[in-house]
C-alpha positions as CSV (number, residue, x, y, z in Angstrom):
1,X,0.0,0.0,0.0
2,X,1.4,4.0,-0.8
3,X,2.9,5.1,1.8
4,X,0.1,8.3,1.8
5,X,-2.7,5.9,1.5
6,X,-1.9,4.0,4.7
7,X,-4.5,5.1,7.2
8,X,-3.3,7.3,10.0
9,X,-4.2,7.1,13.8
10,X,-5.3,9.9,15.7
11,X,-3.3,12.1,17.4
12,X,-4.1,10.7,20.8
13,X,-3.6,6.9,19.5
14,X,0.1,8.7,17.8
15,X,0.8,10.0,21.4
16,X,-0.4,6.5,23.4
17,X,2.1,4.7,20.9
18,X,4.8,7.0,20.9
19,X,4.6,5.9,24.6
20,X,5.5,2.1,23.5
21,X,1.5,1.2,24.4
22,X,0.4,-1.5,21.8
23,X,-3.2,-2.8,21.4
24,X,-3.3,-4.3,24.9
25,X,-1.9,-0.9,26.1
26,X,-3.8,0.9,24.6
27,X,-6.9,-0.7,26.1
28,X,-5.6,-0.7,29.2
29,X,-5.2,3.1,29.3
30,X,-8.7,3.4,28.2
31,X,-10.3,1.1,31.1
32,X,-7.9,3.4,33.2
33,X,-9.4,6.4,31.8
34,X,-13.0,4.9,32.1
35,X,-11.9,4.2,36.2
36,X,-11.4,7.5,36.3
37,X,-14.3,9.1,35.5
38,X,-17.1,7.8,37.4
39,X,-20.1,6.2,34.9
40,X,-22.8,7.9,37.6
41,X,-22.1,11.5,38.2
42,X,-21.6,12.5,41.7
43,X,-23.8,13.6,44.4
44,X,-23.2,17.2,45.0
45,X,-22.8,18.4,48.1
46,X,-25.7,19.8,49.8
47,X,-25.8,23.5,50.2
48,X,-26.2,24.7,54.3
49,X,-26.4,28.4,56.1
50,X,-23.7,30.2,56.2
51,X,-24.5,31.3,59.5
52,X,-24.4,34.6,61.4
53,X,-20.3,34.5,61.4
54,X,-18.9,34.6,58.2
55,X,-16.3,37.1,56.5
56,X,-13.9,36.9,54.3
57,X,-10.5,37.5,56.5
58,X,-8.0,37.8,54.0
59,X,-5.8,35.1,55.3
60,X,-4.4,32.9,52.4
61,X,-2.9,30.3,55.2
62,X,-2.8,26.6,55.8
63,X,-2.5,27.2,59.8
64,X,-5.7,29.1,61.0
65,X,-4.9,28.5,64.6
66,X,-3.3,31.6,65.9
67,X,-2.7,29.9,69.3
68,X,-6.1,28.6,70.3
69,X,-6.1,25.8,72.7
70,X,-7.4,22.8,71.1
71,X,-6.5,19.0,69.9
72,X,-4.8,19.6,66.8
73,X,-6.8,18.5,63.2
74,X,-5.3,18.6,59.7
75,X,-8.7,19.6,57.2
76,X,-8.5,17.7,54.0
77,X,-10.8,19.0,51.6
78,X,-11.1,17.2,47.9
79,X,-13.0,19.6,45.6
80,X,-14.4,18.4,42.4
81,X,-17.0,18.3,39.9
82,X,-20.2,15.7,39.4
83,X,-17.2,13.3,37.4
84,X,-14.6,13.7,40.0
85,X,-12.1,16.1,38.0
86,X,-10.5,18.0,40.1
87,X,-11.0,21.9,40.6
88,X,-7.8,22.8,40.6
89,X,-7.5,26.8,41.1
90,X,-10.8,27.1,43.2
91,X,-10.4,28.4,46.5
92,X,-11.7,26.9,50.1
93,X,-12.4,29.4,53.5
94,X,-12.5,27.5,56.4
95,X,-13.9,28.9,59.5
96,X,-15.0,27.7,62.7
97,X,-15.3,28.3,66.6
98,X,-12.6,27.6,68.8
99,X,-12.6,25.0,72.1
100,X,-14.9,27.4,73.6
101,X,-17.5,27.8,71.5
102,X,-16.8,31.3,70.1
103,X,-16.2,32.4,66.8
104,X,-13.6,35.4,66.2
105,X,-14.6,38.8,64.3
106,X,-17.7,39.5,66.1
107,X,-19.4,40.8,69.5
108,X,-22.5,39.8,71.2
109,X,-21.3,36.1,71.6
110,X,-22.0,34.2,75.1
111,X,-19.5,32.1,77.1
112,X,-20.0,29.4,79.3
113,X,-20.6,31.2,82.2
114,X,-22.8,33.3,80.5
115,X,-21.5,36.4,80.0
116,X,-21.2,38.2,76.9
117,X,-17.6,38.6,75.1
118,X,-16.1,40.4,71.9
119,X,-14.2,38.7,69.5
120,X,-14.0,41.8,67.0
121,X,-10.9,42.2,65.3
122,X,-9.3,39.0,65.8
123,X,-9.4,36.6,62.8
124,X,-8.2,33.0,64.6
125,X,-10.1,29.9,63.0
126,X,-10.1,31.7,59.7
127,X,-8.4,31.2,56.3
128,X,-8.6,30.3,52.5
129,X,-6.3,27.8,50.9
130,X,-6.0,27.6,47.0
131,X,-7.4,24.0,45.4
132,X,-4.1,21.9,43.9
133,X,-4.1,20.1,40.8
134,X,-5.1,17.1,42.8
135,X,-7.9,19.1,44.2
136,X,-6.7,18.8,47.6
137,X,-7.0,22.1,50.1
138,X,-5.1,21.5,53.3
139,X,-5.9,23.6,56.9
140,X,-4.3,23.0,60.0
141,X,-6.5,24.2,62.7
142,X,-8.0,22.5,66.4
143,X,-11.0,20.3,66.6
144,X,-13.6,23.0,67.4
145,X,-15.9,23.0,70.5
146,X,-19.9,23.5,70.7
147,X,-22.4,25.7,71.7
148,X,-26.3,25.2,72.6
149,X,-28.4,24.9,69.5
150,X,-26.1,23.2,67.0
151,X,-24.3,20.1,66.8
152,X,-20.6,20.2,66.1
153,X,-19.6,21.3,62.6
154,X,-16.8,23.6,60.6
155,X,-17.9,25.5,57.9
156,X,-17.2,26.1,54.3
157,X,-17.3,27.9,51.1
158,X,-15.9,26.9,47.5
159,X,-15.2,30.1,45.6
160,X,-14.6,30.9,41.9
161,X,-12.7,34.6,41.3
162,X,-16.1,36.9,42.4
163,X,-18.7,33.8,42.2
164,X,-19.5,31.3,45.7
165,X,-19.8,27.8,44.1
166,X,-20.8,26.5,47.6
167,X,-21.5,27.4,51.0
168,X,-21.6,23.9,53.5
169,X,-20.8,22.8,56.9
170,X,-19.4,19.8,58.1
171,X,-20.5,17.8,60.6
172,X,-17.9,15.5,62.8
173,X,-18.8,12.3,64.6
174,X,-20.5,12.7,67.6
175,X,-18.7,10.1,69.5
176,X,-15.2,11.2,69.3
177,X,-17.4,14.9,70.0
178,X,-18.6,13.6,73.3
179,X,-14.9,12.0,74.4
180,X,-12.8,15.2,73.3
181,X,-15.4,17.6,75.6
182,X,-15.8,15.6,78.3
183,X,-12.3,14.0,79.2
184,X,-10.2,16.9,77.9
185,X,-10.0,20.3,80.2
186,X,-10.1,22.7,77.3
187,X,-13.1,21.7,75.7
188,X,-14.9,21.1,79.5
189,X,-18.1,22.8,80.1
190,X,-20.9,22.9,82.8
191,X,-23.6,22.7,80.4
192,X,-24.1,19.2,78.3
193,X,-24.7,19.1,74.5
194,X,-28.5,18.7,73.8
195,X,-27.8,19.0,70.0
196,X,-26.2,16.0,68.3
197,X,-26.0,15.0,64.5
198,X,-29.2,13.4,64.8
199,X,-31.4,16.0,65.7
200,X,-29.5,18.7,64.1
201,X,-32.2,20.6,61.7
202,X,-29.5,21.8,59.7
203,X,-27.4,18.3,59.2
204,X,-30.5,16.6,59.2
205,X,-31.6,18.4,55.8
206,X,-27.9,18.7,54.5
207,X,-27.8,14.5,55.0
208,X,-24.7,12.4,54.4
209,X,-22.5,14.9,51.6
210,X,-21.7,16.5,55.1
211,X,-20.5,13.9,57.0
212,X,-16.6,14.5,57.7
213,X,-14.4,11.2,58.2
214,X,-12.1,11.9,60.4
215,X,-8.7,9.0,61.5
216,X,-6.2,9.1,64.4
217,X,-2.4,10.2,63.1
218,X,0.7,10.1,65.5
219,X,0.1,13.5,66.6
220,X,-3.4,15.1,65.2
221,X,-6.5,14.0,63.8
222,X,-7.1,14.5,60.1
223,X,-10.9,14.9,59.0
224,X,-11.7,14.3,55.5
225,X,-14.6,14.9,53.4
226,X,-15.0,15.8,49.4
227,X,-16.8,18.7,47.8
228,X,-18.4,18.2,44.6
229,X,-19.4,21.6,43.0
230,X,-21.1,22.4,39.9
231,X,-18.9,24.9,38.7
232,X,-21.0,26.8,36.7
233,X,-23.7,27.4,39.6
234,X,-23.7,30.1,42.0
235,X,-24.3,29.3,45.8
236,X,-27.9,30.5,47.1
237,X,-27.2,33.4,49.6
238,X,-29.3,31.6,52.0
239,X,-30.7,28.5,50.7
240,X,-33.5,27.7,53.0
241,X,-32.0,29.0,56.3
242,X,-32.5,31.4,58.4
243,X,-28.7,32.4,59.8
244,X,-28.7,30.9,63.0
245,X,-28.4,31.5,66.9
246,X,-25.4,33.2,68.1
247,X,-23.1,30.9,70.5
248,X,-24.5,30.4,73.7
249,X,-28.3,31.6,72.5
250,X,-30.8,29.6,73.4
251,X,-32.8,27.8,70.8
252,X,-31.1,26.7,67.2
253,X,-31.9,24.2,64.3
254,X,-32.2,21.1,67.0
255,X,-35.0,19.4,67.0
256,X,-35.9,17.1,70.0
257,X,-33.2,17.4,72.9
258,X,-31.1,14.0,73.1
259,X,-30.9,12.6,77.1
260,X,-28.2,14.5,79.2
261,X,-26.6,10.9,80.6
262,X,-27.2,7.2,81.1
263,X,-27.7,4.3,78.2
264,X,-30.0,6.6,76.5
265,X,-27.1,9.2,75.7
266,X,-24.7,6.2,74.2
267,X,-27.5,4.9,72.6
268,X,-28.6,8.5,70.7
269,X,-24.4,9.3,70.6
270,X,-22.7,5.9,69.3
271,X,-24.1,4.3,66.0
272,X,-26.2,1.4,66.0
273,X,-26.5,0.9,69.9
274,X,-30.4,1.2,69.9
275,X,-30.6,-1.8,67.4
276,X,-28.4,-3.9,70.1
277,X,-31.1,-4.4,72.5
């Protein structure tokens, strides 16, 4: 056959055998493509409140600690769309109360013995990472206390240049919650958590896309979870939320109050003990 005549392969077969991949190659790198890029698209993640506490801090940091007492936590947060490509370039804020209960950047706040405080003007618990090319953003921060209304949680936004692609919380398991603020002094405090996970109005509508894993390292704990965006949506301001009590207020998204001690407690704290009996 003419050399001209002889049929050609396309540019991305020319580059796969310039790479010494043969037929078999060549069919393995498109099952590993295929594995790649999930057949279902993605759940996204739900949209939450962003809460009465929110602004933009201007700290482009990986450690958002600035000294708070705490049990240190490394935030892994893997950003993607519906078919798992990473967002590379996107950015992540992180922000969340400290061991206390309080957030930084505002007044009007209640502390445990029930007096008010000011955190205006100081930014700790705050920052905004850039997303990587594996679509990894990386905090260092403490595992963050509680206050009456809400269940534990850290919240988030995923931002585009000008445009909010999501505003979230995430919501941490309620058993390692319980051990960390009773057994450890900094997180102690005379009042008992009536709000868990499972009666948490806002985790409750938000469901599982919120749920952070979190697993013991030598010296932190790192909590996981993955954000899948649509990137070309825009966030809701406030999608279906009012804003939310300020710590220590009374009241909140909690529904019924979980039992303040006894097998009751474990059983609404520590998954699956009410099927054990």
């Amino acid at each position: 056959m003419p050399e001209d005549s002889r049929p050609r392969p396309s540019g991305r077969r020319r580059h796969l055998l310039a790479m010494g991949l043969g037929g078999a190659g060549l069919m393995a790198a498109s099952r590993m493509a295929t594995a790649q890029t999930p057949a279902t698209p993605l759940p996204l993640t739900a949209q939450t409140t962003e809460g009465p506490f929110y602004f933009d801090a201007g700290k482009v940091r990986q450690d958002i600690t600035e000294g708070q007492p705490g049990v240190p936590v490394e935030v892994r947060f893997t950003v993607v769309d519906m078919h798992g490509r990473p967002l590379a370039g996107r950015r992540v804020d992180l922000w969340h109360c400290n061991a206390s209960g309080v957030y930084s950047g505002y007044a009007g706040q209640v502390d445990d013995h029930g007096q008010r405080v000011s955190m205006r003007d100081r930014t700790f618990l705050r920052g905004s990472q850039p997303v990587g090319a594996d679509g990894v953003a990386v905090f260092r921060t403490i595992y963050p206390g509680w206050y009456a209304g809400r269940a534990t949680h850290l919240h988030m936004k995923v931002i585009d240049g000008s445009r909010t692609l999501l505003t979230t919380q995430c919501f941490l398991p309620d058993a390692l919650s319980e051990y960390l603020y009773t057994q450890l002094p900094t997180y102690r405090r005379k009042g008992v958590r009536e709000i868990l996970n499972r009666n948490d109005g806002i985790a409750l509508m938000a469901g599982d896309t919120v749920l952070g894993a979190v697993r013991e390292a030598r010296d932190r704990y790192v909590i996981t979870l993955t954000l899948v965006v649509d990137p070309p949506a825009t966030a809701p301001r406030e999608p279906g939320h009012p804003p939310g009590p300020p710590p220590g207020a009374p009241g909140g998204f909690g529904k019924s109050m979980v039992p303040a001690e006894g097998m009751a407690r474990v059983e609404a704290i520590v998954p699956g003990q009410h099927l054990q009996k």
